[in-house]
C-alpha positions in Angstrom: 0.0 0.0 0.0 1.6 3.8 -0.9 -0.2 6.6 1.4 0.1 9.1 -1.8 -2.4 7.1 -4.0 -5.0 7.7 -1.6 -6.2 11.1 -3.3 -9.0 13.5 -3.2 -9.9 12.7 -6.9 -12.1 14.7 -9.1 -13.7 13.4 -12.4 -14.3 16.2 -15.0 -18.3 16.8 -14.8 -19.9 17.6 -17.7 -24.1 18.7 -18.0 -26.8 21.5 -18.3 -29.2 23.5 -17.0 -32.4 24.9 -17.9 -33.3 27.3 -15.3 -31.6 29.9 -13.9 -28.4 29.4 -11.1 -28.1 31.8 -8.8 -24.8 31.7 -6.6 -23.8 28.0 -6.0 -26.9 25.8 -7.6 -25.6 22.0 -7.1 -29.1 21.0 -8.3 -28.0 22.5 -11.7 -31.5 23.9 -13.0 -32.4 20.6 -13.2 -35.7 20.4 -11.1 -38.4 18.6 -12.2 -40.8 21.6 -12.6 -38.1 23.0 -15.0 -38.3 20.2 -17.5 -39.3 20.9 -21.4 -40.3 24.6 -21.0 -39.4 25.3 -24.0 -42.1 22.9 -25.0 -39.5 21.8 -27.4 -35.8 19.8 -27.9 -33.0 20.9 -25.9 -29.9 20.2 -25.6 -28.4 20.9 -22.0 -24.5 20.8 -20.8 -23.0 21.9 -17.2 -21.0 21.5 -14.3 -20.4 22.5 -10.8 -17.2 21.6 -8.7 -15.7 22.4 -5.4 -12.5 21.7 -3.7 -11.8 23.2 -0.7 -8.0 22.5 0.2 -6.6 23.5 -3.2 -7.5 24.9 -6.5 -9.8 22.7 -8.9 -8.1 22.7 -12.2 -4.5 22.0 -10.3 -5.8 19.1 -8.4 -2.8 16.8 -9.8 -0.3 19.0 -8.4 -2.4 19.0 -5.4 0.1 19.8 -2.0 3.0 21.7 -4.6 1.5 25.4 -4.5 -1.6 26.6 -2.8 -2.7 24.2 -0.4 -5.2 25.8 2.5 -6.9 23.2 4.1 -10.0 23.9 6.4 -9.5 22.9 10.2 -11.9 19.9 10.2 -13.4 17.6 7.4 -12.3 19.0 4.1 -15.2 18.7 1.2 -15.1 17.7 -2.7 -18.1 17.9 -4.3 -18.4 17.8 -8.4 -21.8 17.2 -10.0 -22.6 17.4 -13.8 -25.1 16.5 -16.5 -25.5 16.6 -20.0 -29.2 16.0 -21.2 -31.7 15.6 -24.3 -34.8 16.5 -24.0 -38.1 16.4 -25.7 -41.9 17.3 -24.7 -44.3 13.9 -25.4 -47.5 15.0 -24.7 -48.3 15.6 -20.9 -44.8 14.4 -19.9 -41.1 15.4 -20.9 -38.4 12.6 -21.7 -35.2 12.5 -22.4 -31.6 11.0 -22.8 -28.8 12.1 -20.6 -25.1 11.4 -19.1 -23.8 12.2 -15.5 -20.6 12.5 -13.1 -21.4 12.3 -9.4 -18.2 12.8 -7.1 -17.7 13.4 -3.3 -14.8 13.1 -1.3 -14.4 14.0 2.6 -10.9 14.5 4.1 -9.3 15.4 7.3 -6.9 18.1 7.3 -4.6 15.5 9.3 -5.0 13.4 6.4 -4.8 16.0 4.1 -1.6 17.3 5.7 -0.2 13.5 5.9 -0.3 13.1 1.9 0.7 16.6 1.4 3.8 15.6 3.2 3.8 12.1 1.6 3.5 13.4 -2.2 5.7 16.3 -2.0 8.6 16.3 -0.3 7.6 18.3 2.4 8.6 17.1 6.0 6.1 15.4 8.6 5.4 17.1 12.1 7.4 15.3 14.2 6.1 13.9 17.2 2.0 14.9 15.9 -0.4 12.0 15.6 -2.4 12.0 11.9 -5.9 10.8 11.9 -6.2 9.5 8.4 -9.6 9.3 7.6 -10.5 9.9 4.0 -13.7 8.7 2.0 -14.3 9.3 -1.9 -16.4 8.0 -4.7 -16.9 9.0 -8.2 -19.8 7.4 -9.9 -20.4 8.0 -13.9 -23.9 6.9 -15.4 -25.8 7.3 -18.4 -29.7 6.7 -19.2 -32.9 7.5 -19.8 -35.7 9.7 -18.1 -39.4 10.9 -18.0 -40.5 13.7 -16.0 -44.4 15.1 -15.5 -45.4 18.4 -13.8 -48.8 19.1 -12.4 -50.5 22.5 -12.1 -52.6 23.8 -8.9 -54.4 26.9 -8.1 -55.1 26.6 -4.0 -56.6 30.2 -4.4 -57.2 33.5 -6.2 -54.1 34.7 -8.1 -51.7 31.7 -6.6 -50.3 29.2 -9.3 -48.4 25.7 -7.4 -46.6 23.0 -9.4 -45.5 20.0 -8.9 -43.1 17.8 -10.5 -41.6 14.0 -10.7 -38.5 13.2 -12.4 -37.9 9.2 -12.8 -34.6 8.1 -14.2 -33.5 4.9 -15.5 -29.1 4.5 -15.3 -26.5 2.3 -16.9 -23.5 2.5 -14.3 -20.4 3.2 -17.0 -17.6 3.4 -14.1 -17.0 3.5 -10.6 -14.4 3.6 -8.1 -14.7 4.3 -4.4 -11.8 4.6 -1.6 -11.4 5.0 1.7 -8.8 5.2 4.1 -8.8 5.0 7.6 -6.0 4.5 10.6 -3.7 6.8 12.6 0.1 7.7 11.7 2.3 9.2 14.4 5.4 10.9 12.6 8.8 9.4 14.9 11.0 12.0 12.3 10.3 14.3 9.5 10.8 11.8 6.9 8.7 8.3 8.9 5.4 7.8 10.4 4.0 4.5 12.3 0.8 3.6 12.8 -2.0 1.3 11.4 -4.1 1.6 8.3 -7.4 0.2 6.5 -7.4 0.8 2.6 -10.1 0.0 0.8 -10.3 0.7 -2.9 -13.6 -0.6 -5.3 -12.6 0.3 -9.0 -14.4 -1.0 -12.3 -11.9 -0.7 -14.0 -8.9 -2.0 -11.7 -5.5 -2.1 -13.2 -5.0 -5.3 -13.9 -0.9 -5.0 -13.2 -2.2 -4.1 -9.5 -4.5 -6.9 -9.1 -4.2 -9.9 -8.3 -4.2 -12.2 -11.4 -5.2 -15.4 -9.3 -9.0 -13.9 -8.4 -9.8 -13.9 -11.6 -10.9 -10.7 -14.8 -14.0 -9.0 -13.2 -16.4 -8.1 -15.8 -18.4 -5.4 -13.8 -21.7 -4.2 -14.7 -24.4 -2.0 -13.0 -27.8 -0.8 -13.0 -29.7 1.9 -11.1 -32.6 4.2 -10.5 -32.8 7.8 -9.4 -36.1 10.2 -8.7 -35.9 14.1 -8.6 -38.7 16.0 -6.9 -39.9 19.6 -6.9 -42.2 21.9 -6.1 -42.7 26.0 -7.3 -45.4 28.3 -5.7 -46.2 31.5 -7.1 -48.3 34.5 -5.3 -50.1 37.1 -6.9 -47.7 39.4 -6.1 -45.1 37.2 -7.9 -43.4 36.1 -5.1 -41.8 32.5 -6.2 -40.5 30.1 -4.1 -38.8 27.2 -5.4 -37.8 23.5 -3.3 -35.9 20.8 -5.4 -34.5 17.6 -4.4 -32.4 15.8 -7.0 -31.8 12.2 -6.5 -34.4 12.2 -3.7 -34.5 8.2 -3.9 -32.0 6.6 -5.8 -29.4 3.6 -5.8 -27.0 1.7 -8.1 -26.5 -1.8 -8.1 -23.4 -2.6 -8.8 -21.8 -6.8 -9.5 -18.3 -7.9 -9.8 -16.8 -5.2 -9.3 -12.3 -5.6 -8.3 -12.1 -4.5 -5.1 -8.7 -4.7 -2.7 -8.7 -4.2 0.6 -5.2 -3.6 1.9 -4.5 -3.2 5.9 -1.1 -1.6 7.3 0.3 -2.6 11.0 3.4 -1.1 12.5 4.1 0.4 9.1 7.1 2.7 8.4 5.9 5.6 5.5 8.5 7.0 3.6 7.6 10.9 2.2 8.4 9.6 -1.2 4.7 7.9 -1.2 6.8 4.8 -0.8 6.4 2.3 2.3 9.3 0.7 3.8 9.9 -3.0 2.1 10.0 -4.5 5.7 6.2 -3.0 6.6 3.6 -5.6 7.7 1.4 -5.7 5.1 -1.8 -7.8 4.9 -4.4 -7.8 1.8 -6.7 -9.2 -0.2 -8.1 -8.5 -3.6 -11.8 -10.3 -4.5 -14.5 -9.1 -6.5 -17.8 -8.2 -4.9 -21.1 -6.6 -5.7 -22.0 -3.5 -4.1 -25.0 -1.0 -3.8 -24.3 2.9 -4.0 -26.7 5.8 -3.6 -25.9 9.2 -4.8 -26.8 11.6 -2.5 -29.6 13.5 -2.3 -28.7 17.8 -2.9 -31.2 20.2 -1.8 -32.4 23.5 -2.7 -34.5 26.4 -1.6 -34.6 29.5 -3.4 -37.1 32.8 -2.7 -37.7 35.4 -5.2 -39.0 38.8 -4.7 -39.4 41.4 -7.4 -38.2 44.7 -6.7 -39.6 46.4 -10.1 -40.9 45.4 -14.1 -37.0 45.2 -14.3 -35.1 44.2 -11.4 -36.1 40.4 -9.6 -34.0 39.5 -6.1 -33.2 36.2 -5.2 -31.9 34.2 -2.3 -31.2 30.8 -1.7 -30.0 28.0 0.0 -28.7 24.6 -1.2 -27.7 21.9 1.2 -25.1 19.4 -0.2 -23.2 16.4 2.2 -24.4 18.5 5.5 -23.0 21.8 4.3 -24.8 25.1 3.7 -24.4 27.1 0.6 -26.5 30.6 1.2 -26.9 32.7 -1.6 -27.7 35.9 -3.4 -28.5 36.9 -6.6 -30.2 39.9 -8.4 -31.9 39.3 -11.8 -32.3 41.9 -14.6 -35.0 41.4 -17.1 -34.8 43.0 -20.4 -36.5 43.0 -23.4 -35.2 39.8 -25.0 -32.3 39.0 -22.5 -32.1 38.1 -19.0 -29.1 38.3 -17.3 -27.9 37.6 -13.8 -25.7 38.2 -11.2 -25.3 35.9 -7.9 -22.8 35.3 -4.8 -22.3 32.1 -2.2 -21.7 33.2 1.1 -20.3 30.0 2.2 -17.5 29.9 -0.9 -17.2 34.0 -2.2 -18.5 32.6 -5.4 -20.1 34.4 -8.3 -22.1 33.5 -10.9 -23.0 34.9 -14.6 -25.4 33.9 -16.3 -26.8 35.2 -19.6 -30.1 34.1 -21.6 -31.3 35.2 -24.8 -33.9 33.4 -26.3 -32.4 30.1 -27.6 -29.4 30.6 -25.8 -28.0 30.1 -21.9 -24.7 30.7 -20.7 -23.6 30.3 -17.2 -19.7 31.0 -15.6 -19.2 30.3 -12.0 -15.9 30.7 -10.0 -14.4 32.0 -6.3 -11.9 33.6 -8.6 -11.0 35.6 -11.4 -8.5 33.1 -12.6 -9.9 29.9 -13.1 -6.6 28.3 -12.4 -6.7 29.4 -9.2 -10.5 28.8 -8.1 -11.8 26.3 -5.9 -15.0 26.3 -6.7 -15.5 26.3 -10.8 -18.8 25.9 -13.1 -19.8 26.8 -16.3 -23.3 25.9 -18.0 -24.3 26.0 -21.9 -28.1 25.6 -23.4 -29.8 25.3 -26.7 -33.8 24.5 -26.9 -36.0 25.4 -29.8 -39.8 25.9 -29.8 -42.1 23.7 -31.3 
């Protein structure tokens, strides 16, 4: 087992949003209630990701230049879709691909591969509790999504809408490490280890040959739920769940699981050849959800012209408040939002056919940890 392969990975997201994204929007436009309101095809692309020790786009140089983890659990989150959609009578269906990634760190851990992957010295004498957990799911499938209409009084206008989804698991791979290092000089660490890692497509050079090629397959469900109530005075408030119920099943998929005793950890991401090292590699079948992300937005217009908005997604028990004003022209609307939680801002432009979306917690994208970008075309039947 090497230290430095356990990583806080991030797949590159790709998907699309139809409705506007105000600040930090992990649900992506995507509710239910949004679905075919062009009444026509569209074609929908975007993604959302966040990294909070280091920067998103320099994640495999991750510990060589800026590296500012927080004090406690450190959070990746990447989400992104790519969709085709098409009305069918009273119901909206469509084609799509996802990426779904999270990964949870402690800034002991953190700090451990830092020191482990480049070069830098351990803390001699400090205990490390390693405790890191990530999984990237990517899926493709189908969909069908239906939106129902209520008036519960004069001059109010609710909907509700359903979003069923049919998936094809395309890959997987899910780690997690867990143990406690103490650092004896700035270049060793003892301590004891659990490493598990599930991967569909397992190397087959690091696998063992005797247990046999794994031919890994999966299937899976997911439903999206949401709700939009309008007042007469044209107060909207909006509540989406996506993924409210879902689960992939996945069978024989390679998975090693790799426990460390009394180990010695060189920096170089190396263990010493005289470390107790016990493992197995087997194939198994698992079950993965994807976790549910949550999002409540109010908006209040100020004039014929100017809307505000606020908002609040909830994503892997974090808080992501927002703020957003909206200008409406004559054939444009454009947008303007901030995330308290990440000093985000959003952009995003629509002019009839046409959406475009930029997100980032800085002006140079090399730099930002948080980094989106959305893209839509829909026509009009």
């Amino acid at each position: 087992m090497r230290l430095g392969r356990t990583r806080l990975m991030f797949g590159v997201l790709a998907g699309f949003a139809s409705a506007s994204a105000p600040a930090l929007d992990f649900t992506l436009g995507l509710g239910p209630v949004f679905e075919c309101r062009s009444q026509g095809l569209a074609l929908r692309a975007a993604s959302l990701a966040l990294l909070e020790p280091t920067a998103v786009l320099r994640i495999r140089e991750y510990g060589s230049r800026d590296y500012d983890p927080q004090a406690g659990d450190n959070l990746g989150v990447g989400v992104g879709y790519a969709d085709l959609t098409a009305p069918a009578g009273h119901y909206c269906v469509g084609a799509f691909y996802r990426n779904d990634y999270v990964g949870q760190a402690s800034k002991d851990a953190l700090d451990a591969l830092v020191a482990n992957r480049a070069g830098r010295p351990f803390d001699v004498g400090r205990t490390y509790d390693l405790e890191v957990e990530s999984r990237w799911l990517e899926s493709a499938g189908l969909k069908v999504s239906r939106a129902f209409g209520f008036e519960p009084g004069p001059g109010w206008s609710l909907q509700f809408g359903l979003t069923a989804s049919l998936l094809k698991a395309l890959s997987l791979r899910d780690e997690a490490l867990h143990g406690v290092a103490t650092a004896t000089s700035g270049d060793y660490a003892v301590g004891t280890a659990r490493f598990t890692r599930s991967i569909s497509d397992y190397p087959r050079k690091d696998f063992n040959p005797y247990v046999g090629k794994a031919d890994p397959d999966g299937y899976g469900f997911a439903a999206d739920v949401g709700a939009v109530l309008q007042s007469p005075s044209g107060w909207v408030t909006e509540f989406t769940v996506m993924d409210a119920y879902s689960r992939l099943e996945w069978e024989d998929v390679p998975q090693s699981v790799e426990r460390v005793d009394n180990q010695t950890i060189r920096y170089d991401a190396n263990l010493n050849r005289e470390a107790f090292v016990q493992g197995v590699d087997r194939r198994v079948n698992l079950s993965r959800p994807i976790e549910p992300r949550y999002r409540l937005s109010q908006t209040v217009p100020l004039n014929p012209t100017f809307t505000l908005v606020v908002s609040d997604d909830y994503v892997y028990e974090t808080h992501f408040p927002g703020i957003a004003v909206r200008r409406q022209g004559a054939s444009t609307v454009a947008e303007l939002g901030y995330d308290a939680q990440t000093r985000a801002v959003s952009v995003d432009w629509r002019w009839g056919w046409l959406s475009v979306s930029v997100t980032s917690n800085d002006l140079d994208f090399g730099d930002a940890t948080v980094l989106g970008a959305g893209l839509q075309f829909a026509s009009h039947w």
